[in-house]
C-alpha positions as CSV (number, residue, x, y, z in Angstrom):
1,X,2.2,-39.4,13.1
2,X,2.0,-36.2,15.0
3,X,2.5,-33.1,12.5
4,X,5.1,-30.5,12.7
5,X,3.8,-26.8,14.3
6,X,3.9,-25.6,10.5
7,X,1.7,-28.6,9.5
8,X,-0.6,-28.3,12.2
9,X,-1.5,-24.2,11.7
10,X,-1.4,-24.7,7.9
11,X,-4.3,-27.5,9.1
12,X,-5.6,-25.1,10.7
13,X,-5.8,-22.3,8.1
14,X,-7.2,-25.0,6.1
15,X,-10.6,-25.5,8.4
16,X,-10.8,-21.6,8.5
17,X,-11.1,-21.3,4.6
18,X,-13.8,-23.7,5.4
19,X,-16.3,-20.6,6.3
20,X,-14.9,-18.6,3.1
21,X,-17.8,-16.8,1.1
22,X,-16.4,-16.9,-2.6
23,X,-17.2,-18.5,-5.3
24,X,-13.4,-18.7,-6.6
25,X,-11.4,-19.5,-4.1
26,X,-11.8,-20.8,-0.2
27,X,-9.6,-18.8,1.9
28,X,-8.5,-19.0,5.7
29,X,-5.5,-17.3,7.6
30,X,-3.9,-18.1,10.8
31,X,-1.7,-15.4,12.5
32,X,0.7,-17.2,15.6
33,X,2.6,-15.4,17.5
34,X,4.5,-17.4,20.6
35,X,3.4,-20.2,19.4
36,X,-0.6,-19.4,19.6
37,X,-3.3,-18.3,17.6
38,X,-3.6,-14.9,17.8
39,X,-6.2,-14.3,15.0
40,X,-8.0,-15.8,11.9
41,X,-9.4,-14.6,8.8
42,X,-11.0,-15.8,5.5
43,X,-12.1,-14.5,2.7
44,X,-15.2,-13.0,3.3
45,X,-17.6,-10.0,2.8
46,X,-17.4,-7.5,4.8
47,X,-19.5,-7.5,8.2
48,X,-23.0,-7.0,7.8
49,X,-22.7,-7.0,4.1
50,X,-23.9,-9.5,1.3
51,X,-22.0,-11.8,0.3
52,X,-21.2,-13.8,-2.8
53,X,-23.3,-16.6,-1.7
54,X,-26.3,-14.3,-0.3
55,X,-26.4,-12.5,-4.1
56,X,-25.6,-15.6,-6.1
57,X,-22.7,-14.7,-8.1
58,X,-19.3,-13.4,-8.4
59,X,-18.8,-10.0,-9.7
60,X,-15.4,-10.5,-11.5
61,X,-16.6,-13.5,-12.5
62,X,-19.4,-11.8,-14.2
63,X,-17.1,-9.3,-15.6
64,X,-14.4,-11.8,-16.7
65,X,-11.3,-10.5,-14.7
66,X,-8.7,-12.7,-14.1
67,X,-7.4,-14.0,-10.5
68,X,-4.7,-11.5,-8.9
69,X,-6.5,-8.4,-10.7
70,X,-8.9,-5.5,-9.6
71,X,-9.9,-6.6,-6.4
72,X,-11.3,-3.2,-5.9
73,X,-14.3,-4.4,-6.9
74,X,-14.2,-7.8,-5.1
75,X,-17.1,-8.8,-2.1
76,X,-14.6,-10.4,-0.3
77,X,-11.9,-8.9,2.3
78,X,-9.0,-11.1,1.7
79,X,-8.0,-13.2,4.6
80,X,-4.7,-12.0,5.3
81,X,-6.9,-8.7,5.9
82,X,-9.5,-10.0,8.0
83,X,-6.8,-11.8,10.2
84,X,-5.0,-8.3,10.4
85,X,-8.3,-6.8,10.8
86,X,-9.5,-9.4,13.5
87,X,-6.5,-8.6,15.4
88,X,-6.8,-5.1,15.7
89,X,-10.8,-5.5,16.9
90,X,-9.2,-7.5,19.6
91,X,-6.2,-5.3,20.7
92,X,-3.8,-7.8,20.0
93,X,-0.4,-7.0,18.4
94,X,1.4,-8.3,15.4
95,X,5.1,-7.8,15.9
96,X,7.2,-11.0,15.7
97,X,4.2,-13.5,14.3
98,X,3.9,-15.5,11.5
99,X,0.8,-16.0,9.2
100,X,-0.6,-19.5,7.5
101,X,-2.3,-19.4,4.8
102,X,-4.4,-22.2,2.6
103,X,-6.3,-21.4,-0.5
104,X,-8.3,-24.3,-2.9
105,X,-9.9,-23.5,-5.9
106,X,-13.6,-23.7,-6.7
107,X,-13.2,-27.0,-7.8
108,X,-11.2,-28.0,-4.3
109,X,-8.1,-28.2,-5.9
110,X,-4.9,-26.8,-3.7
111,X,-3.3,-23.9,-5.0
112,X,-0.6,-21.7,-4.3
113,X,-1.7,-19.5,-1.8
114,X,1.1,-16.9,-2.2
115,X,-0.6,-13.3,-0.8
116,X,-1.8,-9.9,-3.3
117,X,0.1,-7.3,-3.5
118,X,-2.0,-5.4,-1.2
119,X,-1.8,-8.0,1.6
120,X,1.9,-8.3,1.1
121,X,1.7,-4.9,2.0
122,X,-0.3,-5.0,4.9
123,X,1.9,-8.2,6.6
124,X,4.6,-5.8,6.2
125,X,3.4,-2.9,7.9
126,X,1.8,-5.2,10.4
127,X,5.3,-6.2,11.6
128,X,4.8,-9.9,10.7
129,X,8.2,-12.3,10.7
130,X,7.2,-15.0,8.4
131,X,4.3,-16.0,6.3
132,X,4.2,-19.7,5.3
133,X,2.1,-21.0,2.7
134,X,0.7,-23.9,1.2
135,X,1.2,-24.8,-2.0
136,X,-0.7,-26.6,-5.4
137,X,1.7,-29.4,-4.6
138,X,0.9,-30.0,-0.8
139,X,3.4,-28.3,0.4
140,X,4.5,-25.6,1.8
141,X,6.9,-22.7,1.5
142,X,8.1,-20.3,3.9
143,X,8.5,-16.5,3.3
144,X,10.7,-14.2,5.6
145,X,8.7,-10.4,4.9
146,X,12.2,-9.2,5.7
147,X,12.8,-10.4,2.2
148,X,10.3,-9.2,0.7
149,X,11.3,-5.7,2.1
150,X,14.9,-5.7,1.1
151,X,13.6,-7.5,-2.8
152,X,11.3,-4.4,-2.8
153,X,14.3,-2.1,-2.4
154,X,16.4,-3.1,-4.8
155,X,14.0,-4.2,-7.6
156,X,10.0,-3.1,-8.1
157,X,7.1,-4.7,-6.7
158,X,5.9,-6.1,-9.7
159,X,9.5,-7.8,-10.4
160,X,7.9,-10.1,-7.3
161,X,8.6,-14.1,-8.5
162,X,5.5,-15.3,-6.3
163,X,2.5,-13.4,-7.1
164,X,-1.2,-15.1,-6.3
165,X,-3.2,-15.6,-9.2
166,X,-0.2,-17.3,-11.4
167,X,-1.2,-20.4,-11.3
168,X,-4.7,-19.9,-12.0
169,X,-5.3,-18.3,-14.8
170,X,-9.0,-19.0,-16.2
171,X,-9.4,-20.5,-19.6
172,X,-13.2,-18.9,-19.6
């Protein structure tokens, strides 16, 4: 059976997490606009840095800090940001396009791969229309960032129902 366009770039995102460079979480982004690929990104360090994998461990997981908290001090570029990123390297605008994204655990378990804070900020300022993601359940669920703009004016940020890290909190 031949998947829907949603299906097939969240398929998509999926192989792209595939090259992720954490030890929590596998990562990949697709950004469409038109109805083609326009960039990728996954979670990853930054170019020409060490990664998680080259040093051997996880920072935060060294320091105990939960998913969806101080990634300040994370390795990894986020892969909503390196899709953003990879997209400005190339000269290639935003305005109008929709991001995928697919994140599974460390134990390859789906989860809900609703963006950070700090990424929902970038796809807004990028000028993104819709970002549609999977979720824990294999599905998916489609956000309008005009939505999150006008839940942002008439409530705070941190009143936000879908926030990443939720469904993962660590029982170390």
């Amino acid at each position: 059976m031949r998947p829907s366009k949603n299906e097939y770039y969240l398929n998509i995102a999926k192989e792209v997490a595939s090259r992720s460079t954490c030890f929590r979480v596998k990562v990949g982004a697709v950004i469409v606009r038109d109805d083609q690929i326009v960039a990728t990104g996954y979670a990853g360090a930054s170019r020409k840095t060490k990664s998680c994998f080259d040093r051997g461990n996880c920072l935060r997981d060294q320091l105990k800090i939960p998913h969806g908290q101080r990634y300040e001090i994370c390795r990894s570029v986020h892969a909503e940001q390196n899709a953003i990123i990879n997209s400005a390297r190339a000269g290639v605008s935003l305005l109008g396009g929709d991001m995928y994204m697919y994140i599974e655990n460390s134990k390859g378990e789906k989860v809900d791969s609703f963006p950070c804070f700090i990424c929902k900020k970038m796809i807004i300022n990028a000028g993104l229309n819709r970002m549609i993601c999977s979720t824990k359940e294999g599905k998916m669920k489609i956000f309008l960032v005009s939505n999150w703009v006008k839940e942002w004016q008439e409530k705070d940020i941190l009143d936000d129902k879908h926030q990443y890290g939720k469904d993962q909190d660590r029982k170390d």
